[in-house]
DSSP file (Angstrom, degrees, kcal/mol; ACC not computed):
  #  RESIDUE AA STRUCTURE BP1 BP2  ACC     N-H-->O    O-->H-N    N-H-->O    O-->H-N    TCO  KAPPA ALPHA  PHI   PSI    X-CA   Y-CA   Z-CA
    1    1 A X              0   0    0      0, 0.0     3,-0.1     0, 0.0     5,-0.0   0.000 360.0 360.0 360.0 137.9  115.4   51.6  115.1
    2    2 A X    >   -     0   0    0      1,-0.1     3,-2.0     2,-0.1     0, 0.0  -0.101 360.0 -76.2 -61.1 158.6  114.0   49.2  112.6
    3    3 A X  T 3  S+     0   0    0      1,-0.2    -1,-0.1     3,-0.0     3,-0.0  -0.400 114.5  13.8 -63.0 146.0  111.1   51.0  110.2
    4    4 A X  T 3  S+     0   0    0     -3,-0.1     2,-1.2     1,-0.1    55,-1.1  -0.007  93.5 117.8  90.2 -18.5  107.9   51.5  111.5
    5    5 A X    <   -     0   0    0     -3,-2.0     2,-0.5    53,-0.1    51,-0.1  -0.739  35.0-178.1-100.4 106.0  108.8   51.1  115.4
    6    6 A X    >>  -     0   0    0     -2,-1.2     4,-2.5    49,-0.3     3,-1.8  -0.905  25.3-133.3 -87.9 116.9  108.2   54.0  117.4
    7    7 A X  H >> S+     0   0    0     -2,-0.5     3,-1.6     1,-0.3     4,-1.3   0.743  96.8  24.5 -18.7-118.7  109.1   53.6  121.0
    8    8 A X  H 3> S+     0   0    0      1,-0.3     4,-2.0     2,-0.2    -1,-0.3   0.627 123.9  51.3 -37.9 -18.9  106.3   55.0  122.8
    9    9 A X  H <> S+     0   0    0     -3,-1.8     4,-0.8     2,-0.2    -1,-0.3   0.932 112.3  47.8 -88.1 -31.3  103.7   54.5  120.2
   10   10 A X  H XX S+     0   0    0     -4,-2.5     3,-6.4    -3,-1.6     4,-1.3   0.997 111.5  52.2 -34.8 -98.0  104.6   51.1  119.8
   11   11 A X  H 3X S+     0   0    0     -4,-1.3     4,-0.8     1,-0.4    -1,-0.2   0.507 108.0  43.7   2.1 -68.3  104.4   51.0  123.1
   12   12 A X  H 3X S+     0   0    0     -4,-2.0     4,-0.9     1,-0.3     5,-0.4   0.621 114.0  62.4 -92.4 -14.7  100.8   52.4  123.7
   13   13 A X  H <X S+     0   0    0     -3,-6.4     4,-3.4    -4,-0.8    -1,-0.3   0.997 106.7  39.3 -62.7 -58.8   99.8   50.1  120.6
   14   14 A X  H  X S+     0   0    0     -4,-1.3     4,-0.9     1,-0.2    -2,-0.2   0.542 109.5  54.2 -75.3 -12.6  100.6   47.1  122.1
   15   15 A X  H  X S+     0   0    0     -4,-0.8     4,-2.8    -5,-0.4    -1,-0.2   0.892 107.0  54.4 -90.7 -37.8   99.5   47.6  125.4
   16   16 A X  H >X S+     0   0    0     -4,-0.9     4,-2.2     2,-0.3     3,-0.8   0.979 112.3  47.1 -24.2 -75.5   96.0   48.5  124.1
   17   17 A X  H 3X S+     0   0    0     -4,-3.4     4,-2.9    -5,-0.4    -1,-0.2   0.852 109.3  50.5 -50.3 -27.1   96.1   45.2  122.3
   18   18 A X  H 3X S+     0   0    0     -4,-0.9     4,-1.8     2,-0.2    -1,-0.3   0.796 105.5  55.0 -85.4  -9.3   97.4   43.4  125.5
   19   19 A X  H XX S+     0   0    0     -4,-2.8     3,-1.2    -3,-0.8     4,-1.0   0.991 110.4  56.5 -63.9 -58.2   94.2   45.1  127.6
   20   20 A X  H >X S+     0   0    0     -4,-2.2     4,-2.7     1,-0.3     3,-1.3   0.851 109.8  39.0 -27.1 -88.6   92.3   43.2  124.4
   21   21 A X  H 3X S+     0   0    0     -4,-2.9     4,-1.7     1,-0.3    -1,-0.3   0.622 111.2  58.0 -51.4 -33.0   93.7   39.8  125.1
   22   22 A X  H << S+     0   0    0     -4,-1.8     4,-0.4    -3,-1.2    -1,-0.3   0.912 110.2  41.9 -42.6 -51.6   93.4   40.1  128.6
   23   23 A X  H XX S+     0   0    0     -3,-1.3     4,-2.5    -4,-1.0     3,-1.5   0.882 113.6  59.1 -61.2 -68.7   89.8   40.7  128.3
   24   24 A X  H 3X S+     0   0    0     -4,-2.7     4,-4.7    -5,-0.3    -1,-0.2   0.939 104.1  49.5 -28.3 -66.8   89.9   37.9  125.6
   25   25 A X  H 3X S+     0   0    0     -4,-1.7     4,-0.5     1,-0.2    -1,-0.2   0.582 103.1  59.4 -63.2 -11.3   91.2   35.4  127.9
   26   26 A X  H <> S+     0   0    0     -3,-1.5     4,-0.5    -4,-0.4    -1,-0.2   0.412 105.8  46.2-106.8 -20.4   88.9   36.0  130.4
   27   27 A X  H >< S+     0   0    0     -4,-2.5     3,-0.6     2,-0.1     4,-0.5   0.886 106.0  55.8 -91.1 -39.5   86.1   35.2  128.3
   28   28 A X  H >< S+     0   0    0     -4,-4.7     3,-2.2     1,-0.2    -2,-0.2   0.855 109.7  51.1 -27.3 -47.0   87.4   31.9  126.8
   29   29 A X  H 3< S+     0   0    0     -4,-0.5    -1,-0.2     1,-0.3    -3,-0.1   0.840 102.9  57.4 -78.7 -34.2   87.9   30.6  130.4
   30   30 A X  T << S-     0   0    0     -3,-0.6    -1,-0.3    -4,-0.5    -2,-0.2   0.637 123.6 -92.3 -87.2  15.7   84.5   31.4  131.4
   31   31 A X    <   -     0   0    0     -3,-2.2     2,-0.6    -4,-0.5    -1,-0.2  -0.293  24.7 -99.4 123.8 148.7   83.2   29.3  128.6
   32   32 A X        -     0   0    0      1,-0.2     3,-0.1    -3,-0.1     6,-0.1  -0.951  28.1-166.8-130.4 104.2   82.0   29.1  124.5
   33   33 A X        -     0   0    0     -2,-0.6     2,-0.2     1,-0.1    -1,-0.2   0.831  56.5 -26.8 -30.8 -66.9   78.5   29.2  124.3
   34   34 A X  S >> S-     0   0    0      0, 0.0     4,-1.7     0, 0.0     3,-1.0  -0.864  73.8 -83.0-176.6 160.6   77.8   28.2  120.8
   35   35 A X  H >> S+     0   0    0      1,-0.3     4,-3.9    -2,-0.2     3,-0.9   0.964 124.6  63.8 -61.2 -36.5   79.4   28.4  117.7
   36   36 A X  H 3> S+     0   0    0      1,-0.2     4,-1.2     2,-0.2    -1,-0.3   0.804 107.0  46.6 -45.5 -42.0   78.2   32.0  117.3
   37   37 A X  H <> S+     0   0    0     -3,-1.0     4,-2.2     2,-0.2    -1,-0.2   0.646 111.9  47.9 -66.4 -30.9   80.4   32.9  120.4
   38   38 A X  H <X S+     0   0    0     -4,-1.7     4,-2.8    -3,-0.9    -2,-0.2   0.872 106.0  52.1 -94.0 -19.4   83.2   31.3  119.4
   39   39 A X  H >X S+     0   0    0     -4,-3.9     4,-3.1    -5,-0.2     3,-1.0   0.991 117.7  50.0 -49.8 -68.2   83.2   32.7  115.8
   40   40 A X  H 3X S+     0   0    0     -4,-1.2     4,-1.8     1,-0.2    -1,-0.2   0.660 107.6  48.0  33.2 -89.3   83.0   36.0  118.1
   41   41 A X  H 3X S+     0   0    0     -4,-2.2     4,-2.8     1,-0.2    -1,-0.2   0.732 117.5  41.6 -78.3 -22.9   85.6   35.0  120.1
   42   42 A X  H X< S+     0   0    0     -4,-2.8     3,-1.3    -3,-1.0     4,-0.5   1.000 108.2  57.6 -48.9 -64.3   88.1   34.1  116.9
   43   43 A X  H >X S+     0   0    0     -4,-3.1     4,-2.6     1,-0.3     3,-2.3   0.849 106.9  46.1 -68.4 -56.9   87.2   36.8  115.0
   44   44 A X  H 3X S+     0   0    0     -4,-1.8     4,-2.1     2,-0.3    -1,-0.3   0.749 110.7  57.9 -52.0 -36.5   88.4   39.5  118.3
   45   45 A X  H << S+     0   0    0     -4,-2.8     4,-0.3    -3,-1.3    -1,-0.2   0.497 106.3  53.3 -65.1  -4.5   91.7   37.1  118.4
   46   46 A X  H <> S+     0   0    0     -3,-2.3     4,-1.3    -4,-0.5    -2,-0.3   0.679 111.6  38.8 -79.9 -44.8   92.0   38.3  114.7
   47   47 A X  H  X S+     0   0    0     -4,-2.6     4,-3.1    -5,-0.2    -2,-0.2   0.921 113.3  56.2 -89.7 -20.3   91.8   41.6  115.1
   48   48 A X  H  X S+     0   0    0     -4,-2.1     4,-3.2     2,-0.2    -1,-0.2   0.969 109.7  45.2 -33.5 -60.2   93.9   41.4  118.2
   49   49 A X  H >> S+     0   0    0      1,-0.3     3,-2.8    -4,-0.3     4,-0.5   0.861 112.6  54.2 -44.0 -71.7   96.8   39.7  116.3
   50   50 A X  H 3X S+     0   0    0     -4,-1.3     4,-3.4     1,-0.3    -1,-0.3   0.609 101.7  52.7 -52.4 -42.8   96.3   42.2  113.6
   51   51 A X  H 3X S+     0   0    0     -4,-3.1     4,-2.9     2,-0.1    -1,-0.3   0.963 110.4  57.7 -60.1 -40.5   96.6   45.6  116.3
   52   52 A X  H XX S+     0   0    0     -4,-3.2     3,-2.1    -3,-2.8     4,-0.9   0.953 104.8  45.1 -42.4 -83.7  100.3   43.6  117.3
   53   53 A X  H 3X S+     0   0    0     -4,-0.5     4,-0.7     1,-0.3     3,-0.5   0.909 115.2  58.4 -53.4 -50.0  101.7   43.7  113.4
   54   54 A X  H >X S+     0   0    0     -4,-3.4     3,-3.4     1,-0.2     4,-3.2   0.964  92.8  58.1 -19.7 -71.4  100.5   47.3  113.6
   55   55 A X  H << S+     0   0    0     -4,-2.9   -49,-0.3    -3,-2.1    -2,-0.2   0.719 113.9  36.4 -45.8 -39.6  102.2   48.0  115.9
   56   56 A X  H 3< S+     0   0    0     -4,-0.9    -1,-0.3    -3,-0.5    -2,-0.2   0.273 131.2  23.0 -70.3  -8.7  105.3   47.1  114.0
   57   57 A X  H << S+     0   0    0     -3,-3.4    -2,-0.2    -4,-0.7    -3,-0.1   0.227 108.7  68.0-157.8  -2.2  104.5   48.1  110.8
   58   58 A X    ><  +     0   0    0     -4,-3.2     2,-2.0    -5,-0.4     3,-0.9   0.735  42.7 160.5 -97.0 -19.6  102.0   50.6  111.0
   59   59 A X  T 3  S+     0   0    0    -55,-1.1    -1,-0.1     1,-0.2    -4,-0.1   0.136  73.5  51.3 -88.2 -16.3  103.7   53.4  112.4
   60   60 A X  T 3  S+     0   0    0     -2,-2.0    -1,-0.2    -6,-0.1    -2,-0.0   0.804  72.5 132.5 -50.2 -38.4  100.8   55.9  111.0
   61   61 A X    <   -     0   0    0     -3,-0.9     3,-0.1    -7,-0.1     5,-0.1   0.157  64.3-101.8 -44.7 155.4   98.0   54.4  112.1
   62   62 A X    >   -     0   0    0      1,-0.2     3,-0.8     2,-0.0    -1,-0.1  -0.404  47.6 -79.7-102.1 166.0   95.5   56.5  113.8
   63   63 A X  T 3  S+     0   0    0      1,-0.2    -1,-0.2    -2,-0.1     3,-0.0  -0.136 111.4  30.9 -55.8 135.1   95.0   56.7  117.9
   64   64 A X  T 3  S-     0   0    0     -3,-0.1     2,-0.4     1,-0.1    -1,-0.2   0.631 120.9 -33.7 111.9  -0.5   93.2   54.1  119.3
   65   65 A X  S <  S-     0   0    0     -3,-0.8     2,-0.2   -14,-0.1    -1,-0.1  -0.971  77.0 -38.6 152.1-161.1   93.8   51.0  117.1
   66   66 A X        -     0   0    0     -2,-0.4   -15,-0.1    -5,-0.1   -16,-0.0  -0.646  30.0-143.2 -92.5 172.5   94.6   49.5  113.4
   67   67 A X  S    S+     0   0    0     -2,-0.2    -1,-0.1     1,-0.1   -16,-0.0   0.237  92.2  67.4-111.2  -2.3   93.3   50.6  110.7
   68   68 A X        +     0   0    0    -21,-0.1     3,-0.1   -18,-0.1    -1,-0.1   0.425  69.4 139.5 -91.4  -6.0   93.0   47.2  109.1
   69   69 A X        -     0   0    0      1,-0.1     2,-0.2   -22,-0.1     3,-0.1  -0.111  63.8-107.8 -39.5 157.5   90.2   45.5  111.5
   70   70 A X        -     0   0    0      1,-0.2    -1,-0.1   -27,-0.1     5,-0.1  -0.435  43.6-108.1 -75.1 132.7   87.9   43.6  110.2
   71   71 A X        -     0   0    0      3,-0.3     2,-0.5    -2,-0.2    -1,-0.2  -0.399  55.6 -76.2 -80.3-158.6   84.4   45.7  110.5
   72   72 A X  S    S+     0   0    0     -3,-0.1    -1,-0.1     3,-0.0     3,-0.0  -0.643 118.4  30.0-102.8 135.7   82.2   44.4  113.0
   73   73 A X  S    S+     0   0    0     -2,-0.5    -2,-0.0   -33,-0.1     0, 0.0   0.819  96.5 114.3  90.3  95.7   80.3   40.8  111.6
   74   74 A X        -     0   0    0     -4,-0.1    -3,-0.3     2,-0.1    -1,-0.0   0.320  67.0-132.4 154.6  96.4   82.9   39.9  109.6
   75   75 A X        -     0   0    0     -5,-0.1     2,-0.2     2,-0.0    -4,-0.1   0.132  13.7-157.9 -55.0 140.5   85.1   37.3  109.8
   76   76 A X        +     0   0    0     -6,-0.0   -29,-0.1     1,-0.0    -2,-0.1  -0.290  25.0 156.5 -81.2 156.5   88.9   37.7  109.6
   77   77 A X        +     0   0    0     -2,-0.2    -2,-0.0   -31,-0.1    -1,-0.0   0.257  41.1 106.3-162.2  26.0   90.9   34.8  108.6
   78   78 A X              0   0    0      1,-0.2   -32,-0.0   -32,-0.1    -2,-0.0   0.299 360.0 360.0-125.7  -0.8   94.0   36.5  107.2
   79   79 A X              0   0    0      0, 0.0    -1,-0.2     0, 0.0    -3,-0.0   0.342 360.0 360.0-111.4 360.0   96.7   35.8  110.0
């Protein structure tokens, strides 16, 4: 197995992140307020991406997400 993917952790990483993006998608559809909502809604498809590449690369990382998020106000732009 390549470094850094473990099977089940992997696993539990990425489905986290796909609950995320579900969630995600389901606000897009119902509409972008203002710019303030869509920075918002970027900024949560930034750390999204970011919990994926974890998942691959992280194998460490602690339960429950990355450790690289963005804190909260404060836009991501790095993927």
């Amino acid at each position: 197995m390549p470094k850094g993917l473990h099977g089940s952790d992997a696993g539990s990483r990425l489905s986290r992140a796909s609950t995320r993006l579900d969630t995600l998608c389901r606000d897009v559809s119902l509409g972008v307020r203002n710019q303030r909502h869509f920075d918002d809604l970027e900024s949560e498809a930034q750390a999204i991406a970011a919990e994926i590449v974890a998942a691959f690369r992280q194998p460490d990382v602690r339960p429950g997400g990355c450790t690289n998020l963005p804190k909260v106000g404060v836009r991501f732009r790095g993927l």
